[in-house]
Structure formats: structure tokens, C-alpha cells
Backbone as numpy.savetxt, mean C-alpha at the origin, in Angstrom:
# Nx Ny Nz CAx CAy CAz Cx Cy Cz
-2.07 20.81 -4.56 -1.06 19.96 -3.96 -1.35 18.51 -4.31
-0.33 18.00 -4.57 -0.26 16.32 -4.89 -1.35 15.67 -3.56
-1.71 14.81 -3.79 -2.82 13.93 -2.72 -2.90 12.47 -3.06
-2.65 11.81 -2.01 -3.21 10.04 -2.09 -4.55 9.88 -1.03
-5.03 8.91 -1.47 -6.43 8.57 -0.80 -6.66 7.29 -1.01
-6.39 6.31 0.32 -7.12 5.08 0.09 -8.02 4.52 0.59
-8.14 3.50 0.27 -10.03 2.90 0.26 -9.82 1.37 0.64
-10.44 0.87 0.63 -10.60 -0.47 0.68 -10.26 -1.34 1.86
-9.75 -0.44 3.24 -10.24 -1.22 4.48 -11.57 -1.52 4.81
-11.71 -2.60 6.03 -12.14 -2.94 6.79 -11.96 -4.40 7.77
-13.07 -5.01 8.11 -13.09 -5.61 8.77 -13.03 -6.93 7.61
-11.99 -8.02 8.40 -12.36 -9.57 7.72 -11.72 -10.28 8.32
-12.16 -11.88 8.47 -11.95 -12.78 8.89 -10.59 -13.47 8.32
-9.88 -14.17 9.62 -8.60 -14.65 9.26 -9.09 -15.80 8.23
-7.88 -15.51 6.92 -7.74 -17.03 6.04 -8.18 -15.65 4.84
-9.09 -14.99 5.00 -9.49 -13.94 3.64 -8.83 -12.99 3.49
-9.46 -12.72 2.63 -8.97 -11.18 1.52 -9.67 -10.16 1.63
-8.42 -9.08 1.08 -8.95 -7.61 0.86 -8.18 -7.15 0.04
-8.76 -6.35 -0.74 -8.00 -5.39 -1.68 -8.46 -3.53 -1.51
-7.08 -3.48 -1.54 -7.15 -1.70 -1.04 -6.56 -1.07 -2.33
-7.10 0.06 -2.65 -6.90 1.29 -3.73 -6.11 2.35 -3.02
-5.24 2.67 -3.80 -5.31 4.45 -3.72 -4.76 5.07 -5.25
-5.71 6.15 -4.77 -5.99 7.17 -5.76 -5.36 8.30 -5.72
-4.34 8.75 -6.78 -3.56 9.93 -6.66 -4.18 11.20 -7.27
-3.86 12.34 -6.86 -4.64 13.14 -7.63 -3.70 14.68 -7.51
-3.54 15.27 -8.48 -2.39 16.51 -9.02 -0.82 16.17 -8.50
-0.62 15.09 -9.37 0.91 14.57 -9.65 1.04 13.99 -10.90
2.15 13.70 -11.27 2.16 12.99 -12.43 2.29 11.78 -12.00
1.17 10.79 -12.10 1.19 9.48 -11.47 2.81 8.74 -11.97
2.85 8.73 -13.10 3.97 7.61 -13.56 5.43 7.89 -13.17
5.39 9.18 -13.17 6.86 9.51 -12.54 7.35 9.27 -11.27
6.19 8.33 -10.42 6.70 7.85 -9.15 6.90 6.72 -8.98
7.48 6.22 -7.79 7.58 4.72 -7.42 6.27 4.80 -6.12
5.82 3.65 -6.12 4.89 3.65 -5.03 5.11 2.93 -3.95
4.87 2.69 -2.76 5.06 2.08 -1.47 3.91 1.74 -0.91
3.20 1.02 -0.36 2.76 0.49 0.70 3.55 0.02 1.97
2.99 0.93 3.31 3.32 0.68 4.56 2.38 0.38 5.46
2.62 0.24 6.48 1.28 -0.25 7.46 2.14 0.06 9.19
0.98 0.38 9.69 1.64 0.65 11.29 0.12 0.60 12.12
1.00 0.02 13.36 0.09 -0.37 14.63 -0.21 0.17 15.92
-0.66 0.76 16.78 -0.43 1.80 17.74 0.72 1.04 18.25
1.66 1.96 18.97 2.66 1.54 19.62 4.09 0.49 18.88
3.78 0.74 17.93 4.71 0.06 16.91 5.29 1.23 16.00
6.36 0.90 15.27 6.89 1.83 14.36 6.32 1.70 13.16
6.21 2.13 11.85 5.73 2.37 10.42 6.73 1.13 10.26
6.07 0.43 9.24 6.77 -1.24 8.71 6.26 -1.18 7.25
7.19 -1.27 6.19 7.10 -1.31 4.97 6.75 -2.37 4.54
5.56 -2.70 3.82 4.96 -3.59 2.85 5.18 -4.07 1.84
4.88 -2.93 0.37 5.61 -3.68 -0.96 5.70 -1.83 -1.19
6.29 -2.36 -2.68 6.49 -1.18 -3.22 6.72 -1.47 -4.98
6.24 -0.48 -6.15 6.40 -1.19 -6.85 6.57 0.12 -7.99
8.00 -0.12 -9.13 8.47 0.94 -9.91 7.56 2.18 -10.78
7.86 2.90 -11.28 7.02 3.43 -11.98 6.60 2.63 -12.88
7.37 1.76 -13.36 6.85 1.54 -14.91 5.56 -0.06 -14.55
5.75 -0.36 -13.41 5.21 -1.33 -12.77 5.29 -2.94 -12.76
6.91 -2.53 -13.46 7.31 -3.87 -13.51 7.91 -4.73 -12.83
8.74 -3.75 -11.87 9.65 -4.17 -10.70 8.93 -3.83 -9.27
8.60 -5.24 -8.72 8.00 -5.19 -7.11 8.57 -5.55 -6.16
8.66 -5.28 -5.15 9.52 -5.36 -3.61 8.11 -6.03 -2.41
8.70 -6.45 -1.94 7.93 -7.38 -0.32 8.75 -7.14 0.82
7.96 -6.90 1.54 8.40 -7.60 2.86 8.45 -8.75 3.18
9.20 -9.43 4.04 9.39 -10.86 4.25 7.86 -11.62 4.84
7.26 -10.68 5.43 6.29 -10.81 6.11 4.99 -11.09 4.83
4.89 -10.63 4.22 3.77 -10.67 3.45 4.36 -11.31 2.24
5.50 -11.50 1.87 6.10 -12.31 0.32 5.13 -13.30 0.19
4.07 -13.65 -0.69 3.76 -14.68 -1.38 2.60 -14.32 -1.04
2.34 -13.48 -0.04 0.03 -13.71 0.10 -0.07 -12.09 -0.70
0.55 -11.25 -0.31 0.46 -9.80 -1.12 1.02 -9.37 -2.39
-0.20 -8.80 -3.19 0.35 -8.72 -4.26 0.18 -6.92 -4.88
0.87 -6.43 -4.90 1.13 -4.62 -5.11 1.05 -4.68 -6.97
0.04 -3.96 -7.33 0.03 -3.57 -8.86 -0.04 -1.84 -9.22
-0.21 -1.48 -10.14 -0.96 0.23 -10.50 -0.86 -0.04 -11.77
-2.16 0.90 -12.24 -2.41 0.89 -13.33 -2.32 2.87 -13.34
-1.36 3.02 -14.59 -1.16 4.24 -14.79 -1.97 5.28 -14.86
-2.99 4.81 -16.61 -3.49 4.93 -16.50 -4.93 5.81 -16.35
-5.31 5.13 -15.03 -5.97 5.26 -13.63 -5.76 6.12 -12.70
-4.25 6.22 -12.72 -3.31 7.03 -11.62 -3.89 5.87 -10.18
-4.11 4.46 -10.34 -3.69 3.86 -8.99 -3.01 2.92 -8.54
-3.10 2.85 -7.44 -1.79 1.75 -7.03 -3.39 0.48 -5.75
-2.85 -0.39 -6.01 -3.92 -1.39 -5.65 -2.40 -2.19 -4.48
-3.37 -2.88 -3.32 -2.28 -4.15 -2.47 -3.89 -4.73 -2.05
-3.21 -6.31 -3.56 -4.49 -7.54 -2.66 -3.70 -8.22 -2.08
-4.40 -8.41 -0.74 -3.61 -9.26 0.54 -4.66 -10.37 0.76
-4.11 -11.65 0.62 -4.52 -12.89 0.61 -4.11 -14.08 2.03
-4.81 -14.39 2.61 -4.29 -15.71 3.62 -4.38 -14.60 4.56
-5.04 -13.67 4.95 -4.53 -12.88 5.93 -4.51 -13.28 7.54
-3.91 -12.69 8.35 -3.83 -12.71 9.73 -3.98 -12.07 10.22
-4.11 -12.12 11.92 -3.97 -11.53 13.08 -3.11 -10.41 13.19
-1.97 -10.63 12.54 -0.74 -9.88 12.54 -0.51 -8.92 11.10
-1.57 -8.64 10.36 -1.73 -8.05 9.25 -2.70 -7.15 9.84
-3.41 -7.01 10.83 -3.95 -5.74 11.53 -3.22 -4.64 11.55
-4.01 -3.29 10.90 -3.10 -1.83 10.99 -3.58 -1.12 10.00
-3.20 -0.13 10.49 -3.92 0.74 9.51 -2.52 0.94 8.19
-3.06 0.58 7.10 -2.19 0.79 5.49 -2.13 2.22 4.95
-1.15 2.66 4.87 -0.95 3.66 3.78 -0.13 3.55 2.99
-0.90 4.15 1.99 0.21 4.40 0.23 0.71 5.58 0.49
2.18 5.37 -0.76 2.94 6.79 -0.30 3.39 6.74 -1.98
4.15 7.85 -2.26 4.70 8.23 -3.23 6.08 8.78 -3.26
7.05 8.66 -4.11 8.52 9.46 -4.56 9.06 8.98 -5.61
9.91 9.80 -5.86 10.72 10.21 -7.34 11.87 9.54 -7.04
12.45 9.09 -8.13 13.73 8.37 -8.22 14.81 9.04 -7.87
14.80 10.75 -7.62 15.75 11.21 -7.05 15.39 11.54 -5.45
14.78 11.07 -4.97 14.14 10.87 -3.44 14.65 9.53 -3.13
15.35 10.12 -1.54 15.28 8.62 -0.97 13.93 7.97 0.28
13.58 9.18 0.19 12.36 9.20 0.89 10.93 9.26 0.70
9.72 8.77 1.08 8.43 8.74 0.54 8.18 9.93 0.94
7.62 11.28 0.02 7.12 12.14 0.46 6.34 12.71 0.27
5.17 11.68 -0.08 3.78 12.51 -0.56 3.24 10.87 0.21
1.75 11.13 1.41 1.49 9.81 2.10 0.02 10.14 1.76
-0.93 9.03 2.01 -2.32 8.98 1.97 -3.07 9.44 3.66
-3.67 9.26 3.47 -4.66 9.55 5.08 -4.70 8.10 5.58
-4.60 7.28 5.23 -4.63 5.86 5.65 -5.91 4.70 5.99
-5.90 3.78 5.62 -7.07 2.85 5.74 -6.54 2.16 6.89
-8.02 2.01 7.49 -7.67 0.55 8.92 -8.16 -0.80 8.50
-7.55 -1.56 8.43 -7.54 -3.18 8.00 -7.62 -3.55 9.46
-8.65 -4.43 9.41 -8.70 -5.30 10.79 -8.72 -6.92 10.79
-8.08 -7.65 11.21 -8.47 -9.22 10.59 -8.82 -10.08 12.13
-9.92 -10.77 11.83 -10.54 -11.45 13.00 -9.65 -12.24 13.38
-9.98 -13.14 14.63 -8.73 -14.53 15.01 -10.02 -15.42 15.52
């Protein structure tokens, strides 16, 4: 079965950075579009970036436009989000997701990383 797995939470202080991975494994990496989302207990799932197969075309949220930056290298089979200037309000646990251009929906998700940012 298709699988995502990401990496690269933890703990950091407001104003810094982190960069998170995920790693796909029995899919054909390029034939997807990728997503980054993030959610908070008691909050709903809130979409991040997202970025084409071919990795040329990227999407933001209003919230993160200009400090986050969503890449993948094929490849590799990964999809990377470095988040820069971070905040208080960038706390949550991140997951990568995956789908096909005939999907309107993400339907292959990771297990999820917890990002925590100090105040």
C-alpha cells in the first residue's frame, strides 16, 4: 500500500525555523500533487501549501504566504515545508498528503509530525 511518513518536527523557539520531510513509499511519486496540512486539538484540519506534480506550481495559505516554502524533489520521492519567522500560532501537528489530478480529494495522508513553537 502507498505510505507517507514525516519527519522533521519538534520543538523551537518563536522567530526560527524548521524544515519537515516526507517520504513516500509504493506510489508513483510524480504522478501526484502534494499538500501540506496542519491541525490543532479542537480545531478543524487547515491547509498549508501544496505543490504540482511537476513542482512548479505552489499554493499558500494566507497564513503562512511568504515565511513557508513547499518544494519535492522527485527524484527522492519527497516533498519538504521550510517554515521560517515562525509562531505561536504555527503550533500543530503537520501532515503531508497525496492525490491524482483526477481526485478532488487528498487520499493517501502521513502519520503526522508535532511542531511546537515557544512564545
Amino acid at each position: 500500500q502507498a505510505q507517507l511518513h514525516e519527519s522533521g518536527g519538534g520543538l523551537v523557539q518563536a522567530g526560527g525555523s524548521l524544515s519537515l520531510s516526507c517520504a513516500a513509499s509504493q506510489l508513483t511519486f510524480e504522478h501526484y500533487a502534494m499538500g501540506w496540512f496542519r491541525q490543532t486539538p479542537g480545531k478543524a484540519r487547515e491547509f498549508v501549501a501544496a505543490i504540482t506534480w511537476s513542482g512548479e506550481g505552489t499554493m499558500y495559505a494566507d497564513s503562512v504566504k511568504g515565511r513557508f516554502t513547499v518544494s519535492r524533489d522527485n527524484a527522492k520521492n519527497t516533498v519538504s515545508l521550510q517554515m521560517n519567522s515562525l509562531n505561536s500560532g504555527d503550533t500543530a501537528v503537520y501532515y503531508c498528503a497525496a492525490k491524482t489530478t483526477s481526485n478532488s480529494d487528498y487520499g493517501i495522508w502521513g502519520q503526522g509530525t508535532q511542531v511546537t513553537v515557544s512564545s
